[in-house]
C-alpha positions as CSV (number, residue, x, y, z in Angstrom):
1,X,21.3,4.0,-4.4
2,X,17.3,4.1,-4.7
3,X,15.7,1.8,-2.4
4,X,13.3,-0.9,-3.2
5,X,10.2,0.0,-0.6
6,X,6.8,0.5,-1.5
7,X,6.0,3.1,-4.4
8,X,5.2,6.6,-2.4
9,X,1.4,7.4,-1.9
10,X,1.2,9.4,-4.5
11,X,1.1,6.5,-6.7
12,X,-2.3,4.7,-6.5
13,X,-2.1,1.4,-7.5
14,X,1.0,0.7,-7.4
15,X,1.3,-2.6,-5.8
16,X,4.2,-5.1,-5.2
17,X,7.6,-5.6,-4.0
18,X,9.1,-8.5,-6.3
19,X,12.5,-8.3,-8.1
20,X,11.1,-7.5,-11.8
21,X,8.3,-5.0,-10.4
22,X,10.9,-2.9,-8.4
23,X,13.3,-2.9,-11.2
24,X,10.8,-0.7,-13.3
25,X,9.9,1.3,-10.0
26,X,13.5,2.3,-10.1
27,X,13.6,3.6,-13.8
28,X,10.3,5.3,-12.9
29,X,11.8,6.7,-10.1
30,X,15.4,7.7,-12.1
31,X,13.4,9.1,-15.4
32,X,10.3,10.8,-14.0
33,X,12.1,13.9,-13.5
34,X,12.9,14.5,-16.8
35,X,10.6,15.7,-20.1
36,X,11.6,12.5,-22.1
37,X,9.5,11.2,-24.5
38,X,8.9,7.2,-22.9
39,X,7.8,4.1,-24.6
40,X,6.1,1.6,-22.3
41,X,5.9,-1.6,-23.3
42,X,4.0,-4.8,-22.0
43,X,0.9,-7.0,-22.4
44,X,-2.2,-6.0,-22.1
45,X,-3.5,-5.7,-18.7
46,X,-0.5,-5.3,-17.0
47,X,-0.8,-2.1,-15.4
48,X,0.7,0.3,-18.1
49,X,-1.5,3.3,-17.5
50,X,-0.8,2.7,-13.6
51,X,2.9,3.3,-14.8
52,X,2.5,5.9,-17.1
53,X,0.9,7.9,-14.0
54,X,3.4,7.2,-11.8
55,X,6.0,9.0,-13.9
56,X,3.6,11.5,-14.3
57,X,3.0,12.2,-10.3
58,X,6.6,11.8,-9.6
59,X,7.1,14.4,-12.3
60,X,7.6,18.8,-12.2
61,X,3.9,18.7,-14.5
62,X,2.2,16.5,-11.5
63,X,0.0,19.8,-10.6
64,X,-1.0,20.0,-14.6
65,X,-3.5,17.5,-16.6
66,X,-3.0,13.9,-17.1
67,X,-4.9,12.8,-20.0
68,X,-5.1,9.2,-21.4
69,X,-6.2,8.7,-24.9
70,X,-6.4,4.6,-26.2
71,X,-5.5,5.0,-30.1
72,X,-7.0,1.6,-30.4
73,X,-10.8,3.1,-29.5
74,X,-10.9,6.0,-31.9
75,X,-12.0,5.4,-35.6
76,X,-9.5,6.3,-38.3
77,X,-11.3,9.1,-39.7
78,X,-11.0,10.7,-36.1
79,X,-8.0,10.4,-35.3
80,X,-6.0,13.8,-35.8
81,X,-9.3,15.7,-34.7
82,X,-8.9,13.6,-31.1
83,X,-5.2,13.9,-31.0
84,X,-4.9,18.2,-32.7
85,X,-8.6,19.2,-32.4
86,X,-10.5,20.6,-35.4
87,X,-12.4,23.7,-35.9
88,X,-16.1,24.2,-36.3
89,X,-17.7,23.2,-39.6
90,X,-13.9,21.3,-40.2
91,X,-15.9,18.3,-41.3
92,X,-19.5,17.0,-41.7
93,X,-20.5,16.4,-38.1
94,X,-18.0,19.5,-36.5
95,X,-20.7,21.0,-35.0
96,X,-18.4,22.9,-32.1
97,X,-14.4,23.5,-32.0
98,X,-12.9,20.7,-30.1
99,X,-9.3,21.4,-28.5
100,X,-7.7,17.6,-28.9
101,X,-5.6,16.2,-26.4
102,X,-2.7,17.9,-26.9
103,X,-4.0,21.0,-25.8
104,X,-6.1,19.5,-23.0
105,X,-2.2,18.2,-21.7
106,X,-0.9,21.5,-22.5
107,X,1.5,21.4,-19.0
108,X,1.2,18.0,-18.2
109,X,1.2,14.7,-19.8
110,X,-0.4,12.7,-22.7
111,X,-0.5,9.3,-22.6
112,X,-0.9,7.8,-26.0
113,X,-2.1,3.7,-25.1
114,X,-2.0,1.4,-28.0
115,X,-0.4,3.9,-30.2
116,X,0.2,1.2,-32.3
117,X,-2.7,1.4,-33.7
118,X,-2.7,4.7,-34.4
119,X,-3.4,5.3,-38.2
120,X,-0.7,6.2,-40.9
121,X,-1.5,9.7,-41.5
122,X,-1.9,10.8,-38.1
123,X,1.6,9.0,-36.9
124,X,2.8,11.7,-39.3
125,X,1.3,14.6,-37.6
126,X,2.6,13.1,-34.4
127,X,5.5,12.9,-35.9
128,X,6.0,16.5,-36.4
129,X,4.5,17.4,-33.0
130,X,7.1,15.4,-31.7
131,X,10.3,17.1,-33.5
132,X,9.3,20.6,-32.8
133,X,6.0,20.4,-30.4
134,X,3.9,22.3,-33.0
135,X,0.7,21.3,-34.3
136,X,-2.6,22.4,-36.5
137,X,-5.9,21.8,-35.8
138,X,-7.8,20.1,-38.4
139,X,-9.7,23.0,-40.2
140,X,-7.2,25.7,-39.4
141,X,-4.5,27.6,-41.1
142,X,-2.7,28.6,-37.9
143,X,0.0,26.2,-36.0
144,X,-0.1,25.9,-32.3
145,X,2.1,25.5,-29.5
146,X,1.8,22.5,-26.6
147,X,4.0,21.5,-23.8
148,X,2.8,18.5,-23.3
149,X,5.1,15.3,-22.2
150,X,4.4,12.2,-24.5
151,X,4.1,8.5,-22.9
152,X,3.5,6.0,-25.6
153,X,2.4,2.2,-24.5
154,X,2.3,-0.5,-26.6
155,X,1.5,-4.6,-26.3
156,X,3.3,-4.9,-29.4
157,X,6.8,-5.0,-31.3
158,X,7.1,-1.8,-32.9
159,X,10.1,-2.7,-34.7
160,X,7.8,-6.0,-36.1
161,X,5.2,-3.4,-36.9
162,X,8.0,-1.4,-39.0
163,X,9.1,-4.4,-40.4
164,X,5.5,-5.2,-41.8
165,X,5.6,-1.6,-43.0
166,X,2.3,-0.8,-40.9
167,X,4.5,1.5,-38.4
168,X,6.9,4.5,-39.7
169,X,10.2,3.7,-38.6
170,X,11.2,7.6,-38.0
171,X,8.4,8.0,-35.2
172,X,9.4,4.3,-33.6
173,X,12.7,6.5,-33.1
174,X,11.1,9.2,-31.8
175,X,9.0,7.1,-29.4
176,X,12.0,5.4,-28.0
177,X,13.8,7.5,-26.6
178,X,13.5,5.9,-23.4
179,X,12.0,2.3,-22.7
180,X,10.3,0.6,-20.2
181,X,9.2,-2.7,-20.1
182,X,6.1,-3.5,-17.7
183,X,6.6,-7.2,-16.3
184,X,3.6,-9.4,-16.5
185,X,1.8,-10.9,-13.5
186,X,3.9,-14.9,-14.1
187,X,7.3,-12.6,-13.5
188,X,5.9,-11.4,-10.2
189,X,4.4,-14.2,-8.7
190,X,5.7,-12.6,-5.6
191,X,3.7,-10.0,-5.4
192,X,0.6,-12.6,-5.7
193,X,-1.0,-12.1,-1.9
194,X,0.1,-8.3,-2.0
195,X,-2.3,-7.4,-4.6
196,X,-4.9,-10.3,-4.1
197,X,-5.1,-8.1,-0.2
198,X,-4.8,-4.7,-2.1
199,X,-7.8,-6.0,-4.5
200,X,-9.7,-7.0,-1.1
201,X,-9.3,-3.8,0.6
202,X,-10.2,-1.5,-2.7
203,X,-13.3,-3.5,-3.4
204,X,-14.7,-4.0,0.2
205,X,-14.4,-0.3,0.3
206,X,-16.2,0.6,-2.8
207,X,-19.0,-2.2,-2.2
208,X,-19.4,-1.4,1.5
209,X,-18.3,-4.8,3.0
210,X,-16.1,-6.0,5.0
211,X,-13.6,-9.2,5.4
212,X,-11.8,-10.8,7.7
213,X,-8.3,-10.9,7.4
């Protein structure tokens, strides 16, 4: 059986110890070795970058990149050249070449945030890179190669999404291969003076002052 203590060191910011918050440390803990593809789901602001890392460091790839990419924050007209890279002179403004993220996480792990709202014709291309890890750079002939481990987070129903026809169903499939749900702050009220102290500590630090216990 896995125990329910504290998340290791490794694991920075990783705080509590309430029923619902060590339920997902456990499937962190039981899925982290493998190279699944993960869906994390939960509001926003519940910690799901702090989770996706976790797998991450708990991981074989926890020596290689981690790179975080929020598909909410990129305009649409960007969005393969972000996620596949383009070449020089690709497009109007392509002044240099620029990798993308899958090649930055080449050996490591991409975490896609909001992927959601990633745009219609690049959830195709990640659809590909997802059934046979090959890609093309926008601008380029040639198709590439990354080993990169996908962790997608959303704060929404994907199935709703597919539903309203605004998310392809064959890349929800994809995504899904293995789900966890981050549990909001009301399901942990537990873990309410934990991270009010670990929140006192981190700041006091930064800012140079201190506080009395």
């Amino acid at each position: 059986a896995i125990a329910e203590a504290a998340p290791p060191p490794q694991w920075p910011g990783i705080v509590g110890n309430s029923e619902a918050f060590n339920a997902m440390l456990r499937q962190i803990v039981r899925i982290a070795p493998t190279d699944a593809v993960i869906l994390l789901e939960g509001e926003t602001g519940v910690g799901k970058e702090l989770a996706a890392r976790a797998i991450h460091y708990s991981s074989v790839r926890r020596g290689k990149p981690f790179i975080a990419l929020n598909c909410g924050a990129i305009p649409e007209s960007l969005a393969e050249s972000e996620l596949f890279g383009h070449a020089k002179g690709a497009f109007t403004d392509a002044k240099t070449a620029h990798p993308g993220v899958i090649r930055q996480a080449h050996g490591g792990t991409l975490f896609l945030d909001e992927i959601d709202s990633l745009p219609g014709k690049a959830q195709v291309a990640m659809l590909r890179f997802l059934q046979d890890r090959s890609y093309r750079p926008v601008g380029e002939a040639a198709e590439r190669m990354s080993d990169a481990r996908i962790i997608a987070a959303t704060n929404q129903s994907l199935e709703t999404l597919v539903e309203r026809g605004v998310f392809r169903s064959d890349l929800m499939y994809r995504l899904n291969i293995i789900r966890i749900r981050v549990p909001p702050l009301r399901e942990r009220r537990g873990d309410l003076p934990l991270l009010a102290s670990h929140f006192i500590e981190l700041y006091g630090e930064r800012y140079g002052m201190t506080h009395k216990t």
